[in-house]
Backbone as ProteinMPNN parsed JSONL, in Angstrom:
{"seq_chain_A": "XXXXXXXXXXXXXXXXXXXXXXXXXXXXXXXXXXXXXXXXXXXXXXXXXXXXXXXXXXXXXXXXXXXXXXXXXXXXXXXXXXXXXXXXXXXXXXXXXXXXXXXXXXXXXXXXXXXXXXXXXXXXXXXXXXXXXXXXXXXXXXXXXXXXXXXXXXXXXXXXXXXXXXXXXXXXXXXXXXXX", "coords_chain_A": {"N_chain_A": [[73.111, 98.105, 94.881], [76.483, 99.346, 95.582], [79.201, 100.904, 93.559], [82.851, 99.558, 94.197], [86.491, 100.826, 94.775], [88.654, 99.351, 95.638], [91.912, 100.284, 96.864], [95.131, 99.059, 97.511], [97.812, 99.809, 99.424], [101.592, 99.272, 99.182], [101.696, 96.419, 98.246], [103.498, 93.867, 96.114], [105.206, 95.76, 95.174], [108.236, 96.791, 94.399], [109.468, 94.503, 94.524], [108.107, 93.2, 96.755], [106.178, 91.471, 98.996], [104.16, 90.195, 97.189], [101.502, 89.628, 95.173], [99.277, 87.697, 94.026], [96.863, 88.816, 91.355], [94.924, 87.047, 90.944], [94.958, 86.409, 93.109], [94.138, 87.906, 94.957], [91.554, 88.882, 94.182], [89.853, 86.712, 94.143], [89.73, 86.861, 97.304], [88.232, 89.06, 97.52], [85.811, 87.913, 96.205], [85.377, 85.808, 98.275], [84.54, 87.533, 100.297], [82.052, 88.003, 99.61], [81.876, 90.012, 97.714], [80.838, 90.96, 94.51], [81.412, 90.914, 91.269], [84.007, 91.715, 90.576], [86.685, 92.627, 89.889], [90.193, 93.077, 89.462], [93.173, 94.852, 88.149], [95.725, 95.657, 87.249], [99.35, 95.015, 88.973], [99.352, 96.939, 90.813], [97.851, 96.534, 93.193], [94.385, 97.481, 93.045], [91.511, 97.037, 93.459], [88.216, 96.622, 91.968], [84.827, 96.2, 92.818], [81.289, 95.29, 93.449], [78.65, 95.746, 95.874], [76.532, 95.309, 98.468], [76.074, 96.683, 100.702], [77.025, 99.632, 101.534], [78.624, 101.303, 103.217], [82.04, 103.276, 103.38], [83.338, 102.479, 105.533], [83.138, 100.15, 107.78], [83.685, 97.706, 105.521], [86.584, 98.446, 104.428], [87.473, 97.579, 106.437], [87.063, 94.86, 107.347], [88.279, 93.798, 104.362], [90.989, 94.769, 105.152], [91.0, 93.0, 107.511], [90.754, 90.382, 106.28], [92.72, 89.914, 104.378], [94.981, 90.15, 105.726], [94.543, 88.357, 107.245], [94.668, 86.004, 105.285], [97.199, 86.453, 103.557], [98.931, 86.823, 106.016], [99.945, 89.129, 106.782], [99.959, 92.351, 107.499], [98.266, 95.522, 105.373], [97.139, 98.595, 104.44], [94.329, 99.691, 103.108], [92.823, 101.369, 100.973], [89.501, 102.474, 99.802], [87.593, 103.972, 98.078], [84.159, 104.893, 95.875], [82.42, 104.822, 92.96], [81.023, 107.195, 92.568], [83.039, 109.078, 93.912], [85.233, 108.85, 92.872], [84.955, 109.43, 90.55], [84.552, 112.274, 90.878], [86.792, 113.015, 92.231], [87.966, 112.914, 89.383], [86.686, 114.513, 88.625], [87.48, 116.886, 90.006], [90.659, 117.527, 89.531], [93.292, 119.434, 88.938], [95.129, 119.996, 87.035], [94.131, 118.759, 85.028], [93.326, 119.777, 82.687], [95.112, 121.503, 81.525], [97.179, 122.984, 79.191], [99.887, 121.217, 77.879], [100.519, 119.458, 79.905], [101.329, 116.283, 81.104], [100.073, 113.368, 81.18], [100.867, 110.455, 82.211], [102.349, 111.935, 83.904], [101.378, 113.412, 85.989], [99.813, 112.441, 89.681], [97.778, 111.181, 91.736], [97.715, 110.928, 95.039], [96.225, 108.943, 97.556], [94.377, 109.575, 100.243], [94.629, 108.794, 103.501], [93.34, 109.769, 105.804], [91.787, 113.342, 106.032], [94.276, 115.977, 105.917], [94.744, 118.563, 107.945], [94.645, 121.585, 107.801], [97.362, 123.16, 109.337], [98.953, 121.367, 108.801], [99.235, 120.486, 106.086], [99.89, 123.454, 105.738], [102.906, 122.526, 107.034], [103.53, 120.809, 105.007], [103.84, 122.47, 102.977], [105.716, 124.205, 103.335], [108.13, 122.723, 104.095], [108.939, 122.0, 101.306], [109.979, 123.022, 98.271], [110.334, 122.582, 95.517], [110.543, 121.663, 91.809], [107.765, 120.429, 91.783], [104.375, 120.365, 91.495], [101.615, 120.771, 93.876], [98.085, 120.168, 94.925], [95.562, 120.014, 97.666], [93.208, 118.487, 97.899], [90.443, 117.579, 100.293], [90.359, 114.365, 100.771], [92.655, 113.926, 99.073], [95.697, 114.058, 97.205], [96.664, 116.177, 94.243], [99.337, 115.721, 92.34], [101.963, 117.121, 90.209], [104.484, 115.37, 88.392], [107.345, 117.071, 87.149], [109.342, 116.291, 86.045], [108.91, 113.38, 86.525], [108.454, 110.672, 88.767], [110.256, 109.508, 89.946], [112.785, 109.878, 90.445], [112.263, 112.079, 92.169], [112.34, 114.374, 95.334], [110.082, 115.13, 96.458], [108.39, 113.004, 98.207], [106.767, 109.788, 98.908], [107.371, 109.409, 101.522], [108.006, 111.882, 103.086], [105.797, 113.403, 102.736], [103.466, 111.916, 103.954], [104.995, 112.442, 106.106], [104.497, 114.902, 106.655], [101.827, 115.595, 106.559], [100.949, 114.0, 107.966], [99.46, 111.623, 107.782], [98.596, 108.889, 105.996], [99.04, 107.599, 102.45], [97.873, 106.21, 99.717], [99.571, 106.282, 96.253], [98.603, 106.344, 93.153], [99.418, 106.794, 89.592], [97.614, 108.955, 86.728], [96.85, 107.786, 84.783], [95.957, 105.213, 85.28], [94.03, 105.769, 87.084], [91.941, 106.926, 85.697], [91.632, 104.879, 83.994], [90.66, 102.567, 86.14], [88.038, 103.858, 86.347], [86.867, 103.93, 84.635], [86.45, 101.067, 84.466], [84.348, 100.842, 86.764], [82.522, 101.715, 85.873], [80.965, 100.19, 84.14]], "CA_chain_A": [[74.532, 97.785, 94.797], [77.277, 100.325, 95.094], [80.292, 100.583, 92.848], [84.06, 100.658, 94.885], [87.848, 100.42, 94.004], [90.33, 98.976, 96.594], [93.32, 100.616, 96.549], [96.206, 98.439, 98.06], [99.208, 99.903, 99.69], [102.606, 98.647, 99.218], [101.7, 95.438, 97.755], [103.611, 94.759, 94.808], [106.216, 96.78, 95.274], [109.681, 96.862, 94.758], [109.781, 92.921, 94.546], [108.062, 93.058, 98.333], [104.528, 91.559, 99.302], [104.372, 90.276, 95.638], [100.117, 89.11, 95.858], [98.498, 87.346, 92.589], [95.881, 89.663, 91.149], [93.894, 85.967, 91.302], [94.522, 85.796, 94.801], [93.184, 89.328, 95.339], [90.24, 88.846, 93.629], [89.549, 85.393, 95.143], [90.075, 87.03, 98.683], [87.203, 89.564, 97.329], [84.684, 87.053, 96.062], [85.26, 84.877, 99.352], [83.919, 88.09, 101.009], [81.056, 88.182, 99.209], [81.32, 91.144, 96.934], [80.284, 90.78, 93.106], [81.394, 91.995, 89.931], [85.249, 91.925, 90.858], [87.682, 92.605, 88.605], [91.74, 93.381, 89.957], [93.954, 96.275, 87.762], [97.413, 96.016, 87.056], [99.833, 94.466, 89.694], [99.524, 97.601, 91.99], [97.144, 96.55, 93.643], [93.293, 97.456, 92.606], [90.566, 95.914, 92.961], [87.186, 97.421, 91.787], [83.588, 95.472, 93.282], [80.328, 96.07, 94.165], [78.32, 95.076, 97.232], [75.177, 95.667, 98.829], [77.48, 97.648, 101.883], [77.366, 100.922, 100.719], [79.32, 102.009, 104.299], [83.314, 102.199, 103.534], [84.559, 101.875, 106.574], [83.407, 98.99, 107.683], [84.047, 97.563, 104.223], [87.728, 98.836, 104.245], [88.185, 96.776, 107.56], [86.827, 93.631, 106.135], [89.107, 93.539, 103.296], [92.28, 94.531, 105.5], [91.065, 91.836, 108.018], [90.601, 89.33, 105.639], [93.393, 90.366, 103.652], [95.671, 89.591, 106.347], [94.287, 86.337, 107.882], [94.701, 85.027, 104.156], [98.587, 86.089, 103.719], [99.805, 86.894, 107.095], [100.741, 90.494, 106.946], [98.458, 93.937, 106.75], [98.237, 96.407, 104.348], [96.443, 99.176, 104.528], [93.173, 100.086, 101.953], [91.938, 103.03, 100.918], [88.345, 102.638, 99.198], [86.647, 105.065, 96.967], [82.841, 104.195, 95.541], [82.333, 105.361, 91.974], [80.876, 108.412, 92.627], [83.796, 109.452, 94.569], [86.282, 108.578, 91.907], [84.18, 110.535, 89.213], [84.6, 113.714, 91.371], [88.24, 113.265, 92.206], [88.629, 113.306, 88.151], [86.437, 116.318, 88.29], [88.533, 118.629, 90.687], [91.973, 117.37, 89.026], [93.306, 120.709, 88.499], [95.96, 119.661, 85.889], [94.036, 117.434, 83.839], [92.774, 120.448, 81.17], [96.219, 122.658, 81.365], [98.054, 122.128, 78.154], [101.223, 120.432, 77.985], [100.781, 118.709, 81.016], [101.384, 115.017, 80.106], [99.274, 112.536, 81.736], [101.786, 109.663, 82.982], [103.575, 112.611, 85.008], [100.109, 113.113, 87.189], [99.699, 111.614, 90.37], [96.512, 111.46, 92.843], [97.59, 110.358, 96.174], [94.583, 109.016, 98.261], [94.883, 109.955, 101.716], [93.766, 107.925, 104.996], [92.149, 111.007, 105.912], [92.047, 114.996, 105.463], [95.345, 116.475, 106.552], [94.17, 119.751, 108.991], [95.477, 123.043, 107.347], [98.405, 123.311, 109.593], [99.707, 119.814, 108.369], [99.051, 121.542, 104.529], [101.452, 124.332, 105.682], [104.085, 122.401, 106.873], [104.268, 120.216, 103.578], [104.249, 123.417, 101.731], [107.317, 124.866, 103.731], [108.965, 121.677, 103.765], [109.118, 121.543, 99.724], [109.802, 123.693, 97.67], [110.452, 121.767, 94.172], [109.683, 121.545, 90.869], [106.532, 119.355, 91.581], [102.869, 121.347, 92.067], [100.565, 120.184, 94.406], [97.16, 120.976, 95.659], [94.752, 118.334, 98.028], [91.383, 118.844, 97.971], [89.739, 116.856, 100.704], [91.428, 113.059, 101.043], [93.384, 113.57, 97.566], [96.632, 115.126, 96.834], [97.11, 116.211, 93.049], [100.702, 116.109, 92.57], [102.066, 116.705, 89.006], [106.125, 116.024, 88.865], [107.544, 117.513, 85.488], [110.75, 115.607, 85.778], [108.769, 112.366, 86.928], [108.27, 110.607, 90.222], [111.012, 108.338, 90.461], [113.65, 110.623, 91.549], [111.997, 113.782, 92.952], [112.594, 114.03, 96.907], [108.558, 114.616, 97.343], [108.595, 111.029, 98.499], [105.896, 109.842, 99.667], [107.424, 109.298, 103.563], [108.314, 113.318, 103.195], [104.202, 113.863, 102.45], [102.854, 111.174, 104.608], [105.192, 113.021, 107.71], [103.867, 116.195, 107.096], [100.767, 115.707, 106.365], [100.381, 112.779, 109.412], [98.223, 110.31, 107.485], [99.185, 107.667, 105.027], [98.331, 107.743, 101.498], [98.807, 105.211, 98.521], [99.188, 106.849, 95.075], [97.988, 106.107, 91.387], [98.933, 107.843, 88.281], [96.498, 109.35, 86.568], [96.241, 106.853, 83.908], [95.673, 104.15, 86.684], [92.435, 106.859, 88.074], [90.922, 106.812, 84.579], [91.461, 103.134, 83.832], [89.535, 102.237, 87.23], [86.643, 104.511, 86.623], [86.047, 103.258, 83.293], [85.762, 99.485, 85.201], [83.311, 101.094, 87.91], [80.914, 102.344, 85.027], [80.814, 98.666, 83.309]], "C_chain_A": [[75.341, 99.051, 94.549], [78.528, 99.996, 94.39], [81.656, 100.962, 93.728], [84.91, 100.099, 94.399], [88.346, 100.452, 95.457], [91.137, 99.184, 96.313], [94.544, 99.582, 97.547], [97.621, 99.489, 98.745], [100.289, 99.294, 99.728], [102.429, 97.204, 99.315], [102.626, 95.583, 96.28], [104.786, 95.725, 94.394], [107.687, 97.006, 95.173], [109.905, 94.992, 94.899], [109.045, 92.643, 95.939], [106.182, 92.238, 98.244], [104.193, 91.334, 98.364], [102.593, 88.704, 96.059], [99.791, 88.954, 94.509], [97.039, 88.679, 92.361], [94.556, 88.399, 91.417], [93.618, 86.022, 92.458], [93.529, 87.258, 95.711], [91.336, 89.198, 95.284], [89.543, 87.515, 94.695], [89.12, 86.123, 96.797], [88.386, 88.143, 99.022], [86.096, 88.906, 97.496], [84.463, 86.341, 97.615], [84.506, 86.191, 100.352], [82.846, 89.106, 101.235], [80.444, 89.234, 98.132], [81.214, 90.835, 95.214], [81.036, 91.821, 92.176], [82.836, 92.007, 90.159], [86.317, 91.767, 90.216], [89.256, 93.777, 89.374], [91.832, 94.052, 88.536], [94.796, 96.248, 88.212], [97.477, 95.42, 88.823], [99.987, 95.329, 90.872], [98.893, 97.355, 93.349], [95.649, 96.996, 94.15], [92.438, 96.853, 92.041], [89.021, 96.674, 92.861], [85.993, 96.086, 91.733], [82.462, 95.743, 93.77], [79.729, 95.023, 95.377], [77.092, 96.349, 98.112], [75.379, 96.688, 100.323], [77.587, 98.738, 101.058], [78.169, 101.694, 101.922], [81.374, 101.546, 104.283], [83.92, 101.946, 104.463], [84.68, 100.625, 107.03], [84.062, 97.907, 106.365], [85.847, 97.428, 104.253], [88.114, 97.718, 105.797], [87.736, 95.604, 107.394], [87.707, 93.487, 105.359], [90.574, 93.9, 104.203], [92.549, 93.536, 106.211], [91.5, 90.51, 107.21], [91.763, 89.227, 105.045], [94.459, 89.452, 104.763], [95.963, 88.539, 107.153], [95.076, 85.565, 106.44], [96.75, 85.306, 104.16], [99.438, 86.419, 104.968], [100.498, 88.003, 107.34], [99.709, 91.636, 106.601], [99.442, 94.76, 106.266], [96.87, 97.058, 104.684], [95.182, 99.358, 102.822], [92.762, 100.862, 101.758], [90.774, 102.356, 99.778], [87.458, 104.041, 99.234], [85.814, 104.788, 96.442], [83.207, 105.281, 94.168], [82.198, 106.561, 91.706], [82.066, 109.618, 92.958], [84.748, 109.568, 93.479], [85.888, 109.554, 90.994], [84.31, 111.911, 89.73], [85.946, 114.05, 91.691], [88.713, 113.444, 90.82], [88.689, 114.201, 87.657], [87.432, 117.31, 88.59], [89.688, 118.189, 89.963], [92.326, 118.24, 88.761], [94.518, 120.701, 87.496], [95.938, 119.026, 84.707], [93.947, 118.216, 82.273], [94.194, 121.425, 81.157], [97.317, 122.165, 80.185], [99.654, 122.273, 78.697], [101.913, 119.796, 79.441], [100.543, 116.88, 80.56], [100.696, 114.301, 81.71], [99.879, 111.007, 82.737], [102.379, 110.604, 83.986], [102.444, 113.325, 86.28], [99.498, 111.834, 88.09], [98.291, 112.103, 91.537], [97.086, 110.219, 94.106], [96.505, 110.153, 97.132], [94.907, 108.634, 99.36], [93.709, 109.085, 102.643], [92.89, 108.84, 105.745], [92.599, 112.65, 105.959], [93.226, 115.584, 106.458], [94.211, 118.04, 106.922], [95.042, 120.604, 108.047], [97.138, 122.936, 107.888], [99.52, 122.461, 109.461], [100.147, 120.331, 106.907], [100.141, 122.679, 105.196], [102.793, 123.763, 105.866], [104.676, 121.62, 106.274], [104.602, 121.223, 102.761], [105.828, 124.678, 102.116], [108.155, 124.05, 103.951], [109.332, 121.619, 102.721], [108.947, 122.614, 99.078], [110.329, 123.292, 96.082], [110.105, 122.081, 93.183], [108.281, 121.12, 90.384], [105.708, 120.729, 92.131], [102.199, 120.217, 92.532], [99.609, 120.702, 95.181], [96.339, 119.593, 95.947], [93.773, 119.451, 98.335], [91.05, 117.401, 98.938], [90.328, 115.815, 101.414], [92.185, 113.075, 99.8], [94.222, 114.733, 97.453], [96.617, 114.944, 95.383], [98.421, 116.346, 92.954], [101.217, 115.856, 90.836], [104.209, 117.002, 89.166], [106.447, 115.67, 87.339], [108.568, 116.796, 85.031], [110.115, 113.735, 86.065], [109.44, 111.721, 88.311], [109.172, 109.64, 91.173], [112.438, 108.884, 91.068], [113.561, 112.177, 91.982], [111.875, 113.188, 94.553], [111.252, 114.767, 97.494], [107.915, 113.332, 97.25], [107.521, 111.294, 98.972], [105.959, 109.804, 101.71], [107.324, 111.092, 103.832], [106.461, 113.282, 103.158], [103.635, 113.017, 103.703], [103.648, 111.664, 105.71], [104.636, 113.979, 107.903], [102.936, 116.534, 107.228], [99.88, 114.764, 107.598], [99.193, 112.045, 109.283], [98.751, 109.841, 106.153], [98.458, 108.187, 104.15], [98.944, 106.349, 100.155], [98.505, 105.831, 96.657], [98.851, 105.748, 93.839], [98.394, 107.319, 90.592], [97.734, 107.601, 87.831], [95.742, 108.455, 85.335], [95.309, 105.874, 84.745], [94.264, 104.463, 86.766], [91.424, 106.535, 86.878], [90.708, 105.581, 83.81], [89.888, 102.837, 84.849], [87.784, 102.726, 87.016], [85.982, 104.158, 85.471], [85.526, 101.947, 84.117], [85.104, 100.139, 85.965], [82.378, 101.597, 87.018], [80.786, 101.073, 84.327], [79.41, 97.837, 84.23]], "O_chain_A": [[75.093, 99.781, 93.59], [78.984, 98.865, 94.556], [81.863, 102.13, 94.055], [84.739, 99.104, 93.695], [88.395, 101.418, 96.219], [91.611, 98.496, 95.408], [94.306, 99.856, 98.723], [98.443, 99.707, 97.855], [100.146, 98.387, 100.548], [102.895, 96.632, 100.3], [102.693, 96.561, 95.535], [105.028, 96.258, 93.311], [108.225, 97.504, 96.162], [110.802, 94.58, 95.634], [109.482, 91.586, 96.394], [105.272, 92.571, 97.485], [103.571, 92.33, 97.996], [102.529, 87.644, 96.682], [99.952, 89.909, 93.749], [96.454, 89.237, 93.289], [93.479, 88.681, 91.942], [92.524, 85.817, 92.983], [92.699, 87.391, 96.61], [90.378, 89.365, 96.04], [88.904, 87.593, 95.745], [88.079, 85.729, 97.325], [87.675, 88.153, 100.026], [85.377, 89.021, 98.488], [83.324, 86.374, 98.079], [83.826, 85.727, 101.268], [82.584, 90.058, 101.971], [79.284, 89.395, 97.753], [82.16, 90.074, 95.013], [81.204, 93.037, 92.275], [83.026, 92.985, 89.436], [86.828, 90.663, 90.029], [89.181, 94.97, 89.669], [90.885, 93.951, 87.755], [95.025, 96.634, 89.358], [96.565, 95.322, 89.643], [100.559, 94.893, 91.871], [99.293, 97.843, 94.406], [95.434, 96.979, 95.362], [92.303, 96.337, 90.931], [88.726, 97.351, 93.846], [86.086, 95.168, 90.918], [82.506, 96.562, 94.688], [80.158, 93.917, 95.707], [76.965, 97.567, 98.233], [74.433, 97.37, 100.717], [78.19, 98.741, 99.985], [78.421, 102.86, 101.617], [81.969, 100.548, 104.691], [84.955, 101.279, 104.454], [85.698, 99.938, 106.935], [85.141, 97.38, 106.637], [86.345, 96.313, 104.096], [89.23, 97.21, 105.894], [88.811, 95.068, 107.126], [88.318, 92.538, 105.85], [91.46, 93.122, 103.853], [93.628, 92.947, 106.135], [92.438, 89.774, 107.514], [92.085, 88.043, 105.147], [94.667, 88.249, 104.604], [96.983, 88.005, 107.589], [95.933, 84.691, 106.572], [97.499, 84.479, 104.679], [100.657, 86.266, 104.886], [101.534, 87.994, 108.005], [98.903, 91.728, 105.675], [100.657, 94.869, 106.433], [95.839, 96.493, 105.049], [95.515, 99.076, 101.671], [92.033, 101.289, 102.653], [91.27, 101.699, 98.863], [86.93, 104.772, 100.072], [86.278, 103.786, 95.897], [83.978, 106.24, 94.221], [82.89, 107.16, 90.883], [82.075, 110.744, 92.46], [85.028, 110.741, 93.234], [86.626, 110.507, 90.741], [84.152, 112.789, 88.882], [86.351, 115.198, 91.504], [89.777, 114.053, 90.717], [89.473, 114.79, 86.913], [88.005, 118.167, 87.917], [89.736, 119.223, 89.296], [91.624, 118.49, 87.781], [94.8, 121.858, 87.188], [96.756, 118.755, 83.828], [94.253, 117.754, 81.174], [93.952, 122.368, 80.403], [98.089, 121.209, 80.272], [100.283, 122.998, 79.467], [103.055, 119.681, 79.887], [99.675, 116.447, 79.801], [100.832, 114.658, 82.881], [99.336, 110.634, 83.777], [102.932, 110.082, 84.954], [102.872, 113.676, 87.379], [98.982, 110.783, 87.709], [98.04, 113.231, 91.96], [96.909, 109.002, 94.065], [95.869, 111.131, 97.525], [95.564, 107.627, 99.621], [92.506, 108.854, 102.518], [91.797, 108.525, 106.217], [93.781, 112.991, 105.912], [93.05, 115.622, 107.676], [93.218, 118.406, 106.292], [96.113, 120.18, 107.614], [98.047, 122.689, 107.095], [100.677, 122.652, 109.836], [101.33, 120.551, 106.647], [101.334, 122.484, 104.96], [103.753, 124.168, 105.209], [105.868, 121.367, 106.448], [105.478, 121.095, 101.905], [106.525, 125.478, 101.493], [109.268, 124.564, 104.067], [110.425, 121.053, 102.748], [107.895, 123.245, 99.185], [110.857, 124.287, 95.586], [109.204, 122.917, 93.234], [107.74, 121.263, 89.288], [106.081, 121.684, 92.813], [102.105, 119.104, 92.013], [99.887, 121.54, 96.039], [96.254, 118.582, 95.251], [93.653, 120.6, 98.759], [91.321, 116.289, 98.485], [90.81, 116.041, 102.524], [92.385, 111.925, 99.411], [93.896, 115.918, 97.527], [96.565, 113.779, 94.99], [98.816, 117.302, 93.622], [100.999, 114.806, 90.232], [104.924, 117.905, 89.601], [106.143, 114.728, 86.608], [108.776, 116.621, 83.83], [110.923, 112.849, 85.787], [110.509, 112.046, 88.828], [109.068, 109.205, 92.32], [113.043, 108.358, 92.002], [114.392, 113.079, 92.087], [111.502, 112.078, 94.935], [111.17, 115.023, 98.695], [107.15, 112.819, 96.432], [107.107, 112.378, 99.383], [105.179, 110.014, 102.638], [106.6, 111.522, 104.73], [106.15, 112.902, 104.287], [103.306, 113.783, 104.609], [103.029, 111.349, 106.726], [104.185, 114.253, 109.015], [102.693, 117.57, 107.847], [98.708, 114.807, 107.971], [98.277, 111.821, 110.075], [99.316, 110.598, 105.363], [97.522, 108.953, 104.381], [100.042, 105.85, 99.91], [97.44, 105.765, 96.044], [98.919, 104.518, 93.853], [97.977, 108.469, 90.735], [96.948, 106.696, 88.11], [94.55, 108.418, 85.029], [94.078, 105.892, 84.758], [93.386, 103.623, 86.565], [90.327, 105.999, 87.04], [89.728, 105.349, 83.103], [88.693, 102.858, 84.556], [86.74, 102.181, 87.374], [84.762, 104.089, 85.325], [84.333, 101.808, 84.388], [86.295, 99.917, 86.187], [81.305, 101.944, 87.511], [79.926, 101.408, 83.512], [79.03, 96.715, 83.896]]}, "name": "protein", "num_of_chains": 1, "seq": "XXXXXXXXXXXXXXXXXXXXXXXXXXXXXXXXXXXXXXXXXXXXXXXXXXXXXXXXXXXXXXXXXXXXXXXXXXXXXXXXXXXXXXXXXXXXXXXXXXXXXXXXXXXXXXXXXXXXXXXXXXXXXXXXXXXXXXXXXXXXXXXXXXXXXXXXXXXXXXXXXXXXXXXXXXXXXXXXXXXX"}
């Protein structure tokens, strides 16, 4: 059995797409995976399952997902291991007086190419730091993320692949439930 977390996109949101954490879970179990336990109204769901391959996996749960309420959403899945190494590289987590609500890990649909990475980093020039390692942007915003203009549409154009974030509380919540 491997351990993974379903991330949800834009469920949840802004009053929009507003999905029971029951009905989540339910939508899980009905597709056979064990151990399933939903996280906060963002939409995370952490389960294991004898499927240790995420892609298929990740298309399963958007299928299903959208037969049951009638609209897709995208998924990003991460297996335990994965999660435990995105906490590793965090490159803000040990720097003092960096506060922990104001860290964000965006988890990307897949690895932006270098020249995508340059032209987010000449697009923005802000108060916010950010460095992506891999499928994961670290993004720490000092003023907080609710009115800085590295939006996520600004990142997700430049970078030309979707992503759905989590603060960093969120990251270290989850990974505690995937070691249970």
């Amino acid at each position: 059995m491997t351990a993974f977390v379903a991330l949800f996109r834009g469920i949840n949101v802004g009053g929009h797409h507003k999905i029971s954490m029951y009905e989540l879970k339910t939508v899980h179990e009905t597709l056979g995976f064990k151990n399933v336990t939903p996280y906060i109204q963002s939409g995370n769901v952490v389960f294991t399952s004898d499927d240790a391959d995420v892609a298929p996996l990740q298309g399963t749960i958007e299928h299903s997902f959208e037969k049951q309420f009638g609209f897709h959403v995208e998924v990003f899945i991460r297996t335990s291991a994965g999660l435990r190494e995105i906490i590793e590289k965090n490159p803000f987590q040990h720097q003092p007086g960096r506060e922990s609500n104001l860290m964000v890990v965006l988890f990307l649909a897949a690895r932006p190419g270098a020249a995508a990475q340059h032209d987010l980093l000449k697009a923005y020039a802000g108060p916010e730091e950010f460095f992506i390692t891999g499928q994961e942007m670290y993004i720490y915003y000092p003023n907080g993320m609710g009115r800085s203009k590295l939006t996520l549409n600004l990142i997700e154009k430049k970078l030309k692949t979707m992503g759905t974030a989590r603060n960093w509380n969120t990251v270290l919540q989850l990974q505690k439930l995937l070691e249970h």
